[in-house]
Each structure stands twice: as structure tokens, then as C-alpha cells.
C-alpha positions, -999 to 999 in steps of 0.1 A, spaced: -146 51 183 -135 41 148 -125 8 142 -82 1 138 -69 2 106 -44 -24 97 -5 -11 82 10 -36 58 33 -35 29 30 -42 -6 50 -42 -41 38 -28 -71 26 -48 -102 13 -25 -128 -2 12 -129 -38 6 -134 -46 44 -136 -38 78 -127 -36 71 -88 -45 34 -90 -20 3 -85 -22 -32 -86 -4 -42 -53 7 -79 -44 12 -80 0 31 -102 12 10 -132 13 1 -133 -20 -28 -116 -22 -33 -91 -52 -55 -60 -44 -59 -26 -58 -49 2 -37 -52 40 -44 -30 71 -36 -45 90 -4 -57 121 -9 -25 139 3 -1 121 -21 -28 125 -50 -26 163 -44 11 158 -46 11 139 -77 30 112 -61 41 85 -86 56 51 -79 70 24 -105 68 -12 -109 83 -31 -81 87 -3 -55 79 -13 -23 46 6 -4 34 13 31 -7 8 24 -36 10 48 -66 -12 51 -100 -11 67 -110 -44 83 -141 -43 64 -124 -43 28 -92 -63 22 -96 -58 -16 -85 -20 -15 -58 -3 0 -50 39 7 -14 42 -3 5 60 25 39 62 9 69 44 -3 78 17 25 113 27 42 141 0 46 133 5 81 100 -2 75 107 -32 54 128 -46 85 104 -41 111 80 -61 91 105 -90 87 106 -86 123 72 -100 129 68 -124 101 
């Protein structure tokens, strides 16, 4: 069985390539996260300061698969637990 993978959100901080972002979570923490493979094939685009739903592996919490753009739902479920 595969391990869990853990659903945070993060804000954008500057395009660092075609499908890569420099993303800040919320505690601070600056990692670089990448546009899964579905969104790449969509040419998905975000800007600076928009608000993402990212996926990490608990072996790597340097790197992050962009899932989409984080809903105000999504954003108050989070506050939720905090």
C-alpha cells in the first residue's frame, strides 16, 4: 500500500520556469513545487500571489505536485484546523 500523501496550501512567490513555482505554505517554509502532469498538459498558468492546493510525499517536503488553484472553500477549511 502506498504511503499517504499530505494536502496543504501554498502562495505563489515567483515563476521559476515553465511549470515550476517557488511556493511559500503556510508555515513559512519556501519550497518549489511543479504543475502535475494533468495541468502541464493543460498549460495551466498561475500568477504571483495566487493561492494553490499542492501535494507532498512524506519523504520530500522540499517539492510539491501542484493540484490546482486552492478554492475559498478550501482556504476555510484549512483555517478550520489551524
Amino acid at each position: 500500500m502506498p504511503d499517504a500523501t499530505i494536502h496543504t496550501q501554498g502562495r505563489i512567490l515567483e515563476q521559476a520556469g515553465p511549470v515550476l513555482y517557488r511556493v511559500s505554505l503556510p508555515n513559512g517554509k519556501i519550497i518549489l513545487a511543479h504543475l502535475s502532469k494533468r495541468l502541464a498538459d493543460e498549460q495551466a498558468t498561475f500568477a504571483v500571489g495566487d493561492m494553490l492546493l499542492l501535494e507532498l510525499t512524506p519523504y520530500d517536503f522540499d517539492t510539491a505536485r501542484i493540484l490546482g488553484a486552492a478554492s475559498l472553500a478550501d482556504a476555510e477549511t484549512a483555517e478550520d484546523h489551524t
